[in-house]
N, C-alpha and C positions, 0 to 999 in steps of 0.2 A: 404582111411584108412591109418595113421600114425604108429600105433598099432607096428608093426615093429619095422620101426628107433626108434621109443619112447623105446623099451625095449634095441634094442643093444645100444644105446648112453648110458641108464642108466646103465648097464650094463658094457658099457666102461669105464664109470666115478666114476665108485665103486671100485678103483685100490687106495692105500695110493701113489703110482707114477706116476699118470697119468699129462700127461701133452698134449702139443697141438698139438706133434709132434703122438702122438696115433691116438689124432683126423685125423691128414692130415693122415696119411696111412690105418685109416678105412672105408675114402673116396676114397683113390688111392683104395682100393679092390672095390669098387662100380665104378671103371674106372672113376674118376671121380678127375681131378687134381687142383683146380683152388683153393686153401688152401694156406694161411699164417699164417706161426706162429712166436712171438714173445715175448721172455723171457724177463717179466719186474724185475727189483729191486728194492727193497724198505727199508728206517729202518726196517720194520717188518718183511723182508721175501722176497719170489718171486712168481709172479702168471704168468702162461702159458696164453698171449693173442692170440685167436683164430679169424682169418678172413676167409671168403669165400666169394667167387663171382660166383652169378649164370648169366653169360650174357645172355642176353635177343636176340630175334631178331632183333629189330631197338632199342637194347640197348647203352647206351651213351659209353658202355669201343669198340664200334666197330661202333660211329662215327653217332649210334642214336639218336632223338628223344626223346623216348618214355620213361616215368619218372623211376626213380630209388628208390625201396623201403629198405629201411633199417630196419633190424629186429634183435635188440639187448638181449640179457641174460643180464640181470643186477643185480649182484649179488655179497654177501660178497666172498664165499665160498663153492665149492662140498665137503667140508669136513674142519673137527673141530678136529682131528688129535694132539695129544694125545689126549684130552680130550675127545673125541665122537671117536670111530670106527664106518664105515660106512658111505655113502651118507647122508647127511644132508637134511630137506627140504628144505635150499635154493639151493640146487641144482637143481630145477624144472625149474628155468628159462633158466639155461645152456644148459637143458637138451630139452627143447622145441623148443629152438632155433635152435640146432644143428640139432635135429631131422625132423624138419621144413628143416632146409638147407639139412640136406640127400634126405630128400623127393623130393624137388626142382630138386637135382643132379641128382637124378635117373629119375626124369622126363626127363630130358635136354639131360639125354644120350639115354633114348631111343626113341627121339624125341621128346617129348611135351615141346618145349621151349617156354617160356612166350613174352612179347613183350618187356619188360623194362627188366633190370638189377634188382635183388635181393644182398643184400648184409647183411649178416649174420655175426654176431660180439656178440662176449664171454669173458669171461677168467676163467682159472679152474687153483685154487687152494686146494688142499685137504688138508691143514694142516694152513686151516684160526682163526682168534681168534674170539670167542667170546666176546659179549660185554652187557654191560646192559642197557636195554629200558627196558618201560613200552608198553603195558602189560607183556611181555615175552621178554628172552633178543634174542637180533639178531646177526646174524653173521656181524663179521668186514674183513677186509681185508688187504693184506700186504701194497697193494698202497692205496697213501689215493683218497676219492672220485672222487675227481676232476680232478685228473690223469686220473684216471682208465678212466671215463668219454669222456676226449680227447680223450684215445687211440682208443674207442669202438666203436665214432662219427667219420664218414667217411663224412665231407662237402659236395662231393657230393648226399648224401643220400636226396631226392626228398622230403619226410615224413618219420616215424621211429615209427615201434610199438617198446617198451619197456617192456618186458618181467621181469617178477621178482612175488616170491613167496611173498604171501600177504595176511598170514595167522594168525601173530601175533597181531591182531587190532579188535574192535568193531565195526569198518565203514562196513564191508563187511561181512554178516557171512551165507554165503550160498557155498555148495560144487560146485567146477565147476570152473570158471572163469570169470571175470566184467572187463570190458574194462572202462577206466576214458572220459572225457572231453578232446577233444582237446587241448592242449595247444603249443603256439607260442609267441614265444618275451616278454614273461613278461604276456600275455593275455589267460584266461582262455577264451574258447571259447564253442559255442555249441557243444553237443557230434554230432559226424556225422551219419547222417539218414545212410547212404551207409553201415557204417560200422554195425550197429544197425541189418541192414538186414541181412548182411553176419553172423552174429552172431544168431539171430534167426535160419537161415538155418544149421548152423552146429550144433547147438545145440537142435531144436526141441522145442525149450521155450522160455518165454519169456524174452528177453535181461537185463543182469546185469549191470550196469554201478555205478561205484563206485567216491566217493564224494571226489575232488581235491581243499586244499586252497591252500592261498599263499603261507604259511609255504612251503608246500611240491615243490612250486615248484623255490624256491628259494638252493642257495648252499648249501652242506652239511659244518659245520661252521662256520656258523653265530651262533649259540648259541644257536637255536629256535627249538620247536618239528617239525619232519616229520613224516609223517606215516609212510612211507622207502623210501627207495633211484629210488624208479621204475620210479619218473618223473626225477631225475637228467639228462637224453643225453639231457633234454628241457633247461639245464642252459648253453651248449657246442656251441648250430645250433640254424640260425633263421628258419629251418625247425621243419612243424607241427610235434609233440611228442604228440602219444598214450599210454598210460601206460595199458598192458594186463597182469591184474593181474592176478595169480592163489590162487583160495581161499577155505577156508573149513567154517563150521559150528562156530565149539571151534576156541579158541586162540589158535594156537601152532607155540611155537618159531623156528626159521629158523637154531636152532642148533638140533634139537630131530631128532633123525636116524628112519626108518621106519617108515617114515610121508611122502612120495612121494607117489601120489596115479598114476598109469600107464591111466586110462582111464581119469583123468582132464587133465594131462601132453599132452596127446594126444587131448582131445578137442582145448587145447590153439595152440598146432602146428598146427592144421589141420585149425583152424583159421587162421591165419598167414598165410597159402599158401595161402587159399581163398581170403584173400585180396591181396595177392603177385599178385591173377594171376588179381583180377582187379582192384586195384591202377596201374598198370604197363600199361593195357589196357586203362587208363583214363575212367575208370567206377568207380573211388571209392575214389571222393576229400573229404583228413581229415579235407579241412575247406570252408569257402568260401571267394575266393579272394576279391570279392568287398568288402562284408560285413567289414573286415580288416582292409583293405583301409581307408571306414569310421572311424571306430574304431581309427586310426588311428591317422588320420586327425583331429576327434573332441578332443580325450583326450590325444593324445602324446604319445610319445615312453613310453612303460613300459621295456626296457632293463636295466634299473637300477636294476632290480630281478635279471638278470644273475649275481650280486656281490654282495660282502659281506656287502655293505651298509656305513652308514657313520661310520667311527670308527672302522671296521671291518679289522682283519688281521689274513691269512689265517694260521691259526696252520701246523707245520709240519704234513706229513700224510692227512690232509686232503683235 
């Protein structure tokens, strides 16, 4: 059960100052030190970048093996400040992630360390802008996308669930949480059975899985609709990107305060360890190597998606 971290992370991140030096020392009380944080700037503003590193046993930071999973927030803003008092609901992905990575921490200190390396990556800004999409509008951010993206994507990261609130849309409309399609290199790929399972098991139901085009998984700035930004760490790493979205019934936009629900927030983290603890195991590949390969082989690199395209220049901010 997450139930816990999920309340004090959200809890910590409902402050109009919070930033990511809160985070490291509400980990340092869980004896738990292995936190970075780093202040970006931007024309728009400044957002607090959050790192964690959960080492693993025959993890690669201590000269392991055993793979590295990457489990990112991706997200405009924990808050919309003046305009909005209060946690915003894009703050769910912040807030799963982190809570995920306390979970992990407090494992590791009182011994249940995993076999790979987990690496947990955020940023929390409470005073982000609004902006307008259809159907509702969504939170922006001080850094523009593609930043924010670099900073979040750690290269050595093995595979990368992608966390982000994904509640503004008519692709998805059920309470709870739908994990997307694999995607790598430009290639939408099959969803993974592994993961399908692990999702059943925490949830008790049958597995959500939510519908990825090209659109979405191409840069933010090219001109084109996305659904949101949840596939973007896929335009950063030739590593596999899962997108675990958190989703409701209704549309509701990622600025409305009191739309955070405590038991989805916690289904999607407790997700997230569960494949921590078996992607890390080598029990839980998000694609299949060969398969790829072919892929590959027959139809060419599709890494011309990781760019803006012909014609394409990248806007400030974004």
């Amino acid at each position: 059960m997450l139930l816990k971290q999920v309340l004090e992370i959200g809890e910590l991140l409902d402050r109009p100052g919070v930033d990511g030096g809160d985070v490291a020392r509400r980990f340092r009380d869980h004896g738990f030190d292995g936190v970075e944080v780093e202040a970006v700037r931007a024309g728009r503003g400044t957002t607090s970048v959050v790192r964690v590193l959960i080492p693993g046993t025959r993890g690669a930071s201590s000269g392991g093996k055993a793979p590295t999973l990457g489990i990112i927030g991706f997200l405009g803003g924990v808050g919309a400040r003046p305009q909005v008092i209060g946690l915003v609901s894009d703050a769910d992905g912040a807030i799963a992630a982190l809570a995920a990575g306390l979970k992990l921490a407090d494992m590791s200190v009182a011994g249940d360390r995993l076999e790979g390396d987990v690496m947990v990556a955020t940023h929390l800004c409470p005073h982000a802008p609004v902006i307008p999409h259809e159907p509702v509008p969504f939170m922006g951010s001080p850094v523009g996308v593609r930043p924010l993206a670099e900073k979040l994507v750690d290269q050595r990261m093995g595979a990368i669930l992608s966390i982000d609130t994904t509640k503004g849309n008519r692709i998805i409309n059920a309470r709870g949480f739908a994990i997307s399609p694999t995607v790598k290199e430009g290639y939408v790929l099959r969803v993974s059975e592994p993961l399908l399972t692990i999702q059943e098991h925490v949830t008790g139901r049958l597995p959500l899985v939510f519908a990825v085009t090209t659109q979405d998984i191409t840069p933010y700035g090219n001109e084109v609709f996305h659904l949101n930004s949840i596939m973007q760490p896929a335009t950063v790493t030739r590593a596999p990107v899962v997108g675990l979205a958190i989703t409701t019934e209704a549309a509701v936009p990622g600025s409305a305060s009191g739309a955070s629900h405590a038991v989805d927030i916690e289904l999607a983290a407790r997700f997230a360890v569960e494949v921590a603890k078996a992607y890390t195991a080598g029990e839980a590949p998000f694609y299949d190597p060969g398969e790829f390969r072919r892929l590959t082989q027959r139809y060419g690199s599709l890494r011309h998606l990781h760019t803006l395209g012909r014609g394409g220049r990248r806007k400030r901010g974004d």
